[in-house]
Structures are given as C-alpha cells and as structure tokens.
C-alpha positions as CSV (number, residue, x, y, z in Angstrom):
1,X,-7.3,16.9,14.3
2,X,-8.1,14.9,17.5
3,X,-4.5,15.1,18.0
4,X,-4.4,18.5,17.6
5,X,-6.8,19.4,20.1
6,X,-5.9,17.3,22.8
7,X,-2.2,19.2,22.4
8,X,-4.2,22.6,22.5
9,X,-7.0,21.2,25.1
10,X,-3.7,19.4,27.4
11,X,-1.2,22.1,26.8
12,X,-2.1,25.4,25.2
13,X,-4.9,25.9,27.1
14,X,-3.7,25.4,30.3
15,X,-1.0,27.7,30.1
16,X,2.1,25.3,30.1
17,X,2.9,25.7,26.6
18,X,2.7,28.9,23.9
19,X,2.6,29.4,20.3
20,X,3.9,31.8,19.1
21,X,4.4,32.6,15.3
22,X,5.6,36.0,14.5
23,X,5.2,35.3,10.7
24,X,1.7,33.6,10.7
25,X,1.1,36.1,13.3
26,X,-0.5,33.4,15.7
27,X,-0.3,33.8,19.8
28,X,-2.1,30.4,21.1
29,X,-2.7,32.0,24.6
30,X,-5.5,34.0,23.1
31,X,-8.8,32.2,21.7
32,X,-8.3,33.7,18.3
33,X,-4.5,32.5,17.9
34,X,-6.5,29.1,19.0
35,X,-9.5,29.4,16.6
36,X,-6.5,30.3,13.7
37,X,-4.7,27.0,14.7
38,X,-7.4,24.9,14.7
39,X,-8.1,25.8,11.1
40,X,-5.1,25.6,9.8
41,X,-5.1,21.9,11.6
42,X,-8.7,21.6,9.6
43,X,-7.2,22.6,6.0
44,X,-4.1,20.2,6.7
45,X,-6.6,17.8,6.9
46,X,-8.4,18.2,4.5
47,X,-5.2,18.7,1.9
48,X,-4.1,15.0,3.1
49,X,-7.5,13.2,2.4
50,X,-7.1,15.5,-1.0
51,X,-3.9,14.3,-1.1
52,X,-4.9,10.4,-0.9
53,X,-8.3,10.7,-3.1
54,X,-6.4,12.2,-6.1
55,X,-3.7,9.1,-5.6
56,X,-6.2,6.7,-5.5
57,X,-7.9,8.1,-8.7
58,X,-4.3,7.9,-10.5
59,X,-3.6,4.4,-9.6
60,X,-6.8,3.3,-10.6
61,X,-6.5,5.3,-14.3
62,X,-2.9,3.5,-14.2
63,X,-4.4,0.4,-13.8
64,X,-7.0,0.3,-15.8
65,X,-4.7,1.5,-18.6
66,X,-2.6,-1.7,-17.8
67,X,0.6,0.6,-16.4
68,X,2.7,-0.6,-13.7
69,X,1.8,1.1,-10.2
70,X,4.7,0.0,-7.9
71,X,8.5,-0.4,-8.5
72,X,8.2,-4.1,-8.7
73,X,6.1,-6.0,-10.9
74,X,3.6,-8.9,-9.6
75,X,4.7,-12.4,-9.2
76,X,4.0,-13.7,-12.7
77,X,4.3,-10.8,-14.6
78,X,7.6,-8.5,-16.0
79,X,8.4,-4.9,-16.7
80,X,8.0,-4.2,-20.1
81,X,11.1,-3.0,-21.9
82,X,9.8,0.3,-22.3
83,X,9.1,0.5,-18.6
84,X,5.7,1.4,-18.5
85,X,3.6,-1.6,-18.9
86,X,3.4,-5.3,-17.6
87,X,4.2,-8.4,-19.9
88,X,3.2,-11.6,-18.5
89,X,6.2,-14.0,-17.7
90,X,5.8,-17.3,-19.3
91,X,7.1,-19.6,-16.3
92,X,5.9,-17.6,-13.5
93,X,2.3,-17.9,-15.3
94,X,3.0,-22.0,-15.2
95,X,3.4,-21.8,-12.0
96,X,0.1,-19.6,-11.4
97,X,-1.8,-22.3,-13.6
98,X,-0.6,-25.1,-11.7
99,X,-1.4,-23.7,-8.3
100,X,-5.0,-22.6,-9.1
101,X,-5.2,-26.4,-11.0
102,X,-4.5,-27.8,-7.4
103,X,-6.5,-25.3,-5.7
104,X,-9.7,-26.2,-7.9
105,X,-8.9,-30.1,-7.0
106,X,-9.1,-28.9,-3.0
107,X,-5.4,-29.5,-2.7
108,X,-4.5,-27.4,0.8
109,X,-1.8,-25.1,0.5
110,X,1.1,-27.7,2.2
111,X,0.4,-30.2,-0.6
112,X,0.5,-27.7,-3.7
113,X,3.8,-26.4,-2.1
114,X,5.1,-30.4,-2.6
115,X,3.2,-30.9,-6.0
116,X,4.8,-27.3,-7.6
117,X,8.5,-29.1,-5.9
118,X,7.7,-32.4,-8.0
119,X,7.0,-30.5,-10.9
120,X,9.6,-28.8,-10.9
121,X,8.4,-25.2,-10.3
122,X,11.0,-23.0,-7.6
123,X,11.4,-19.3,-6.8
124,X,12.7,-16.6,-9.3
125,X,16.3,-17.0,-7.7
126,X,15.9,-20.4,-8.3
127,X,15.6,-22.4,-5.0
128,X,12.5,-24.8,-3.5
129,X,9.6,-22.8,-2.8
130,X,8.8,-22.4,0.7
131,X,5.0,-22.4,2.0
132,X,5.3,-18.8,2.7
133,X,6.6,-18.0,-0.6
134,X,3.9,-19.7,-2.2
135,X,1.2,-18.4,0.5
136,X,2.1,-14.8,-0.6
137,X,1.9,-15.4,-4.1
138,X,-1.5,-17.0,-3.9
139,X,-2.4,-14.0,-1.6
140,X,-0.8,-11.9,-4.6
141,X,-2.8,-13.5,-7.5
142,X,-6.4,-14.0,-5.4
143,X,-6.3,-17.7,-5.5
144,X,-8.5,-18.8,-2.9
C-alpha cells in the first residue's frame, strides 16, 4: 500500500501519469478513480495476508499430522513410500545422535566435523562432510 501511494502521491497526482481502465471504469485524474484505486490496493492487501494466514494454518495442520511440508525431506529423515509422510533414516539419525553427543560434551562445531570424519559418518552422496554441511544440518535439527 505504501507503494501504491507514493506511485499515486509521485505520479497520478501530479498529472504526469493516468489511469485509465475502461472496464473497471477507473480515470486516476479524478479523486474518485483515486479513492477506487486505493481500495482496490487495500483488498489486494488484505487477500495476500489472507493468503499467507491460511498457508501458515495448513502447514502447521500438516505438521502436526506428521505430513511432509516441502519437496525435500529433513536431513535425517526420508519420504515415505506413500509420499505423504516422513520415516526416519537410520544412518542420517546416527549421525544426528553423534553430533548432539559431542555437542552435550562442549565439543565446538570444527572438532565434531573431525570426530563424525573418524567415525566414519559423510554426506548422503557419500563424501567428507564439510563444516558448512554439518553447520546447516545442526541449524536443521536445532542443535545448539
């Protein structure tokens, strides 16, 4: 909306610019073709915060139903066969386990990227985990 009227304060207003909609039947040079535009910019509004409350309130009945809400599924986790739900992934949940075991012994982030190398643990493509790799899925999994 603050967009909105700065175009029609900046533009419309002033005369350097028109609206003009023969079907919506809206002329911006007038103040009622203005008043019309600005609530039409209002409902648009308020049909995108609509928009975004309603797909919050999905996501979070998804969730809580234990359905998948994104395309790929969590570090640690796999898409069921049914494609609906999550199963856990038995190595990837090792993995998890091992780095909150280091985290609860203070271990900082560069030495449980070495310990989870020693023990063998590496990336779903198979390669050495990278600090990065292992920062995300910590961020991932809220290990602090």
């Amino acid at each position: 909306m603050r967009d909105l009227g700065a175009l029609v304060e900046d533009e419309l207003v002033k005369g350097k610019w028109a609206l003009l909609s023969v079907a919506e039947q809206l002329d911006t040079r007038t103040a009622s073709g203005r008043l019309v535009l600005n609530i039409l910019g209002s409902v648009a509004t308020w049909e995108r915060d609509a928009i975004g409350e309603r797909t919050k309130e999905a996501m979070a009945h998804k969730r809580s139903k234990g359905e998948r809400i994104s395309l790929h599924a969590p570090y640690g986790y796999r898409v069921a066969s049914y494609g609906k739900a999550l199963e856990e992934e038995e190595a990837e949940q090792a993995m998890l386990t091992a780095i909150r075991e280091a985290r609860e012994r203070g271990l900082s982030q560069r030495a449980i990227v070495a310990e989870l190398g020693q023990k063998g643990f590496t990336t779903r493509k198979g390669t050495a985990l990278s600090l990065v790799q292992v920062q995300r899925i910590m961020y991932q999994a809220a290990i602090t």
